[in-house]
C-alpha positions as CSV (number, residue, x, y, z in Angstrom):
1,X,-5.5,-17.6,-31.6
2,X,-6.7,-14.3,-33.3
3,X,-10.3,-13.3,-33.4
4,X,-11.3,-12.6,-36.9
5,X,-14.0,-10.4,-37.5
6,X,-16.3,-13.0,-38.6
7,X,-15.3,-15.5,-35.6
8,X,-14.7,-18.1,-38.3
9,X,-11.1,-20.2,-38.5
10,X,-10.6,-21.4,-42.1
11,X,-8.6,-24.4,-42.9
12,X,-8.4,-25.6,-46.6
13,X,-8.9,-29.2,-47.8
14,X,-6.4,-31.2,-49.7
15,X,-7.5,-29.8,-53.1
16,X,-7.8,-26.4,-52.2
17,X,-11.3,-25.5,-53.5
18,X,-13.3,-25.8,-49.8
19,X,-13.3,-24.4,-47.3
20,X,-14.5,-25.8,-43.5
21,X,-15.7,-23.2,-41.4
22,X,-15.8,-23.5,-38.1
23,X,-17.6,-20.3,-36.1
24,X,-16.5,-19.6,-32.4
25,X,-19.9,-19.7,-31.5
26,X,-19.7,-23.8,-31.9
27,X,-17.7,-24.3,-28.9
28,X,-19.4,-25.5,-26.0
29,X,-20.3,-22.8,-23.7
30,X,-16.9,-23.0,-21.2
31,X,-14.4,-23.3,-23.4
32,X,-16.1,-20.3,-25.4
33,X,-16.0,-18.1,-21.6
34,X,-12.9,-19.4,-20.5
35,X,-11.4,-17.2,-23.7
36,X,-13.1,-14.6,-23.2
37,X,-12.5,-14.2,-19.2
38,X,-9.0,-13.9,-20.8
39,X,-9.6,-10.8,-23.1
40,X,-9.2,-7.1,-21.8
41,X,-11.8,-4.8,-21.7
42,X,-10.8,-3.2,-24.6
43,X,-10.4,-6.9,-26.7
44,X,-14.2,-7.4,-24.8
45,X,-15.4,-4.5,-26.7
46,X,-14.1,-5.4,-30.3
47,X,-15.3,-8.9,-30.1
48,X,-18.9,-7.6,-29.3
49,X,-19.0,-5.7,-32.1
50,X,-18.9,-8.6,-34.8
51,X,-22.6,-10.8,-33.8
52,X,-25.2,-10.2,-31.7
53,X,-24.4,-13.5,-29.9
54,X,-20.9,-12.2,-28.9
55,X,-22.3,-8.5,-28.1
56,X,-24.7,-10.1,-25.5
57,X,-22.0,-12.9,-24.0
58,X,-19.4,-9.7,-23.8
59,X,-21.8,-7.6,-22.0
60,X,-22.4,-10.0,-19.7
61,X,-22.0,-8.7,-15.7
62,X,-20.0,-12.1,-14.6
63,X,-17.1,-10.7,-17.5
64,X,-16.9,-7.0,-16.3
65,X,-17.2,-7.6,-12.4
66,X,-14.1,-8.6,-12.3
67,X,-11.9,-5.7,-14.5
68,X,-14.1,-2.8,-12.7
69,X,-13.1,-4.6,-8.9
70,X,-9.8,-5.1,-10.4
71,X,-9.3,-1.3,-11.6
72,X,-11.4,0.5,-9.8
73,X,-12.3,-0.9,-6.4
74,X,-9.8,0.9,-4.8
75,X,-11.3,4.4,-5.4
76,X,-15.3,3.3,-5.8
77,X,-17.5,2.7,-3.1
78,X,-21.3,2.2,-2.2
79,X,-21.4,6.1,-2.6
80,X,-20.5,5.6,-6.0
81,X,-22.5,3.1,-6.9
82,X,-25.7,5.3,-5.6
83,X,-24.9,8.3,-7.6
84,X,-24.0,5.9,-10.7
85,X,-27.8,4.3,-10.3
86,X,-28.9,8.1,-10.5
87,X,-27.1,9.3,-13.2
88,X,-28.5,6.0,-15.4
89,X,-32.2,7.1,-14.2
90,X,-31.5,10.6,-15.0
91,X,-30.1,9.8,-18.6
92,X,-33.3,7.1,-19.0
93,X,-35.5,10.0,-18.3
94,X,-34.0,12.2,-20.6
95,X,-33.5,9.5,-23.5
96,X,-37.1,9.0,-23.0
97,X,-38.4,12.5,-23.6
98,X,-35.6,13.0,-26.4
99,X,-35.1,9.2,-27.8
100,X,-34.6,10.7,-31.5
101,X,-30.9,12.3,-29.6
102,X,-30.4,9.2,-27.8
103,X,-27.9,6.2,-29.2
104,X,-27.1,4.9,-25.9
105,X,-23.8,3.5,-24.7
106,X,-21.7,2.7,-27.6
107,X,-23.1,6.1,-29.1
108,X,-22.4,8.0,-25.2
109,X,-18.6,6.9,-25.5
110,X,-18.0,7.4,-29.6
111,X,-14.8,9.8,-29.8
112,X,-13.4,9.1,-25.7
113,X,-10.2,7.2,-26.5
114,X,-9.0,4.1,-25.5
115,X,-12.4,2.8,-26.9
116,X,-12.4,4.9,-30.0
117,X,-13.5,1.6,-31.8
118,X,-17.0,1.7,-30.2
119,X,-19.5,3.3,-32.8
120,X,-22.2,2.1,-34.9
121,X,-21.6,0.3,-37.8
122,X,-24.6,2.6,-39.5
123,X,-22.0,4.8,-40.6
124,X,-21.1,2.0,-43.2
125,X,-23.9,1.1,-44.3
126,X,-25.2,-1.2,-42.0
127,X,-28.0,-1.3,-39.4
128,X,-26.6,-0.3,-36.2
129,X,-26.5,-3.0,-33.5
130,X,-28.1,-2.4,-29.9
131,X,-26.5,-0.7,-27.4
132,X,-25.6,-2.5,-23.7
133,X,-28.4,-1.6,-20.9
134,X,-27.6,1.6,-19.3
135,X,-27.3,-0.5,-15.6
136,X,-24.7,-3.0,-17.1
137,X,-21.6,-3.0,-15.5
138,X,-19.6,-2.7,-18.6
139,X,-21.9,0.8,-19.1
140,X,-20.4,1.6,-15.5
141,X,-16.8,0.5,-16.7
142,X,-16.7,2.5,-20.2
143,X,-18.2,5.7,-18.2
144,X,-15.2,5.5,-15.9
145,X,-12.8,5.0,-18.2
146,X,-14.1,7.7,-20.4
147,X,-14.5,10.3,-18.0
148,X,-18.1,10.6,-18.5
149,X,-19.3,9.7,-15.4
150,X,-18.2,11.9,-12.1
151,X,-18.1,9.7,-8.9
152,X,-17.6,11.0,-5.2
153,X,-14.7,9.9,-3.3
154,X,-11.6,11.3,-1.0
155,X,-8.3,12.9,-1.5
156,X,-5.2,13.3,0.3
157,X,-3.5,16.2,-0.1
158,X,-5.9,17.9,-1.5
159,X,-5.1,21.1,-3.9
160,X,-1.5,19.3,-5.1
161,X,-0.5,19.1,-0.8
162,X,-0.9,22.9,0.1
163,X,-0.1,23.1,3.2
164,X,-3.1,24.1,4.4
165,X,-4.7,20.2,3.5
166,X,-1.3,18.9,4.6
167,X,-1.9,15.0,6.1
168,X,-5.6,15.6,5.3
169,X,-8.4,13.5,3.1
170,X,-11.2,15.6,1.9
171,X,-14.0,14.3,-0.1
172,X,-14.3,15.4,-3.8
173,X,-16.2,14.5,-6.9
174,X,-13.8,12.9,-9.4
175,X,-13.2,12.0,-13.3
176,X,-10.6,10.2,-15.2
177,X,-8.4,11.2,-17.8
178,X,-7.3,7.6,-19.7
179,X,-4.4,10.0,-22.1
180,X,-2.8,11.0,-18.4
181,X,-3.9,8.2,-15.9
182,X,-4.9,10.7,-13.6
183,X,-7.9,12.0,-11.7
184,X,-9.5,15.8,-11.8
185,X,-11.5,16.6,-8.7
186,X,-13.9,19.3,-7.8
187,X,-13.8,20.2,-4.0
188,X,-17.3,22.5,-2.8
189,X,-15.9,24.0,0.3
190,X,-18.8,26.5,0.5
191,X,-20.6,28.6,-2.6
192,X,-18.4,27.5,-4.7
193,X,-16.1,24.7,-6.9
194,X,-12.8,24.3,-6.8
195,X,-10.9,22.3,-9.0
196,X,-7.5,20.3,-9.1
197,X,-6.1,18.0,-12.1
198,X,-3.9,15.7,-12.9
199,X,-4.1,13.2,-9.7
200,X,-2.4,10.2,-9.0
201,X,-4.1,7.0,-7.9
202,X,-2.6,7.1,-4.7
203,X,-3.9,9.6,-3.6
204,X,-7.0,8.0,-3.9
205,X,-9.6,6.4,-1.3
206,X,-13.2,5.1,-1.1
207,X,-15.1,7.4,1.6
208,X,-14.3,4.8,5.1
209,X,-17.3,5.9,6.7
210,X,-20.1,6.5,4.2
211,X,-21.9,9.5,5.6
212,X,-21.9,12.9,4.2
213,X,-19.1,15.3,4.3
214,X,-21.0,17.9,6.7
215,X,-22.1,14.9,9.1
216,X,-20.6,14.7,12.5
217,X,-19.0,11.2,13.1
218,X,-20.2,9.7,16.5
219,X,-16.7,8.3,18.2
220,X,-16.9,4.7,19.2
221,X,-13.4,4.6,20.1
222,X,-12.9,7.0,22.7
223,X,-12.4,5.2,26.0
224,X,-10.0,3.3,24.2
225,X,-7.6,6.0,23.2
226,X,-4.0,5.7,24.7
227,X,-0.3,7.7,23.7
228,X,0.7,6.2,20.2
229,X,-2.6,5.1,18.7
230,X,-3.0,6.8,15.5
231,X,-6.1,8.2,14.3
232,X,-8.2,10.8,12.2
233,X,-10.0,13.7,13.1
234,X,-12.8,15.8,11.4
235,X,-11.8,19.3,11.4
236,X,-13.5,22.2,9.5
237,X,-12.8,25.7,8.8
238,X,-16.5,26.5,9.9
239,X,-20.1,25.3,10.4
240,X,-20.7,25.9,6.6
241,X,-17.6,23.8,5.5
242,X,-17.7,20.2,4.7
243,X,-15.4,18.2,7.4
244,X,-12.0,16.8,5.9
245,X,-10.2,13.8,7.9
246,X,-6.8,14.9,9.2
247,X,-4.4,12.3,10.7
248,X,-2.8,12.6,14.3
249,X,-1.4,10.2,16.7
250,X,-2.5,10.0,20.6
251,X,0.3,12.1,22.6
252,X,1.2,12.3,26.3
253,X,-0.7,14.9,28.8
254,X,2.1,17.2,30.2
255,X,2.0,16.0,33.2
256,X,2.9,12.3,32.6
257,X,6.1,13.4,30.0
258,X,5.9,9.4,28.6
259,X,7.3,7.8,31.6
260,X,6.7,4.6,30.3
261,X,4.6,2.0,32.4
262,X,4.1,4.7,34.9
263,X,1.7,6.7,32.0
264,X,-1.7,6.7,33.1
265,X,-2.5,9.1,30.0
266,X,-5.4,6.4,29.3
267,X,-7.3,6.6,32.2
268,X,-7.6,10.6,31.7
269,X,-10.1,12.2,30.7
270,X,-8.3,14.4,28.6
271,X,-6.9,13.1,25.4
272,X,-4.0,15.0,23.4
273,X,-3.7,14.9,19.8
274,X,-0.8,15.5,17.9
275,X,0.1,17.1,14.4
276,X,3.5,16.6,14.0
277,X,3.8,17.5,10.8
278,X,3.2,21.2,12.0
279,X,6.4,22.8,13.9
280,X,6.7,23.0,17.7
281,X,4.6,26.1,18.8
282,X,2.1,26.6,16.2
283,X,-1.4,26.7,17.0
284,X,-2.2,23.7,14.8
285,X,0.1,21.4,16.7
286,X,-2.0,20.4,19.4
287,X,-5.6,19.7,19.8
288,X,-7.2,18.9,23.3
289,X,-10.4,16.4,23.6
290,X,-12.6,15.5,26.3
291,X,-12.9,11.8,25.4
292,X,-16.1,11.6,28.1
293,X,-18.4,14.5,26.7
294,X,-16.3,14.9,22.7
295,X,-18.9,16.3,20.4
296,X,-18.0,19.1,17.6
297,X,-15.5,21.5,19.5
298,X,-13.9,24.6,18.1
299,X,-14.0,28.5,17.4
300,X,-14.5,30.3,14.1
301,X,-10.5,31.2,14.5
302,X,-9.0,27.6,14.9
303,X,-11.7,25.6,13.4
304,X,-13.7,23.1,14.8
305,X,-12.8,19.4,15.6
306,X,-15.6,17.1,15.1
307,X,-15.7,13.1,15.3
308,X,-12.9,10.5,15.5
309,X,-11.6,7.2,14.4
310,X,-9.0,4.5,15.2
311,X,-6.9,3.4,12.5
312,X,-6.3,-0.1,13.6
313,X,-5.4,-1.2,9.9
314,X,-1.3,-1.2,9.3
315,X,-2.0,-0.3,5.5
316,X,-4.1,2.7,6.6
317,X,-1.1,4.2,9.1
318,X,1.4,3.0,6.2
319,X,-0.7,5.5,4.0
320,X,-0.7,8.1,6.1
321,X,3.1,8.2,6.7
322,X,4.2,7.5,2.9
323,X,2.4,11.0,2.2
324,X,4.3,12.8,5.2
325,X,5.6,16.2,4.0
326,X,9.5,16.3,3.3
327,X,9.9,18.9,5.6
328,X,8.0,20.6,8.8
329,X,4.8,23.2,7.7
330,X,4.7,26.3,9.1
């Protein structure tokens, strides 16, 4: 049944002169959230413009948790949620020593389609209805989806897969476009921003260890290391760069040549990492760890390799291999 703007559903009498309403708000309090657990975000929104009854039971947390986990857990973490907490306590601050500017939510998104619908009904005429608190999640969902809000999180193939970032995850800060269903990112490699747009979901991830970008990972996994695990690396240009995640698999020491139940490459010392996705002979094929005494390793001409990780999920390794370049880099 269609919500009219007046949540009222009119059904005439047998002579035709009255009218019994019946308002939406006098159904008992499940049926009434069983329909509107049923709405889309965008249906939410309209509803909660008609009464301040239905603005409140729209806004509600229990309603939104589930559309922002269902659209956007993928790509936000607790990182995320940190810097949005900040950015609502920076824009409280400012409302506060410029309230006469400040129309909050519904007033923050006015003009930022697919919610083009949300403004204040003082333009008609009419007092203008509260806004939803700053720390809702609905504010949290609408600033998403408009593009307003810029959250951290990583990207593969960073810079449309140059193959410089080729089978690498770098961490970024990231908006949406809702026209274009993509992402623009803004990567700070050192001094500076650089910028990429129009990114699919895909190539999207939360942050798996939530640390900064610059941090050395401490290895937990290196006495278990054998030929054929995979795993990612930090690597970085230099000791000002942030560290980006680059995927590898465990190889064979020269001297075993994979000789099956005769390898003993696990009991080494010595691990070998392998970029296949780099041609036989280049400099970037091969990296060398000493899984006993691994900290950051490296020169200011082939980088430096910092901390790594097992990928023990089959989703994660899928990842990886669904991005693999169509043909060997350089």
């Amino acid at each position: 049944m269609p919500l009219k703007k007046k949540c009222l559903v009119s059904s005439k009498v047998e002579n035709g002169e009255e009218e019994n309403k019946v308002s939406l708000l006098d159904l008992p309090d499940l049926p009434l959230e069983c329909i509107l657990e049923h709405l889309s975000p965008a249906e939410l929104c309209n509803v909660a413009t008609v009464c301040t009854s239905l603005r409140d039971r729209c806004g509600s947390d229990y309603l939104w948790e589930k559309h922002l986990k269902r659209k956007w857990g993928r790509v936000i973490g607790d990182a995320a949620y940190r810097q949005w907490k900040l950015h609502v306590a920076s824009r409280n601050k400012d409302k506060a020593s410029n309230q006469h500017n400040q129309k909050g939510i519904f007033a923050f998104l006015h003009g930022f389609g697919p919610f083009l619908w949300i403004k204040s009904k003082s333009e008609k005429g009419r007092q203008s209805r509260s806004s939803l608190p700053d720390d809702s999640i609905a504010a949290l969902y609408l600033s998403l989806e408009s593009g307003k809000f810029w959250f951290p999180a990583q990207v593969y193939n960073r810079e449309n897969g140059h193959a410089g970032f080729m089978l690498s995850c770098y961490d970024a800060q990231l908006c949406y476009d809702s026209r274009t269903d993509t992402f623009e990112a803004r990567y700070s490699p050192h001094g500076r921003w650089t910028t990429e747009e129009n990114i699919q979901w895909d190539r999207l991830r939360v942050p798996p260890i939530d640390s900064s970008p610059h941090a050395l990972h401490i290895s937990d996994c290196l006495d278990d290391l054998k030929p054929g695990d995979h795993v990612e690396i930090q690597w970085r240009r230099n000791k000002e760069f942030p560290y980006g995640w680059w995927y590898s698999v465990v190889g064979h020491l020269e001297a075993c040549q994979g000789l099956g139940s005769h390898c003993h490459c696990d009991k080494n010392d010595m691990v070998i990492l392998e970029f296949t996705q780099y041609t036989a002979g280049s400099r970037w094929r091969q990296a060398i760890i000493n899984r006993k005494h691994h900290r950051e390793q490296g020169n200011e001409i082939e980088g430096f390799y910092g901390g790594i990780r097992k990928l023990y999920s089959k989703e994660e390794i899928t990842r990886w291999k669904n991005l693999w370049p169509t043909k060997i880099v350089e």
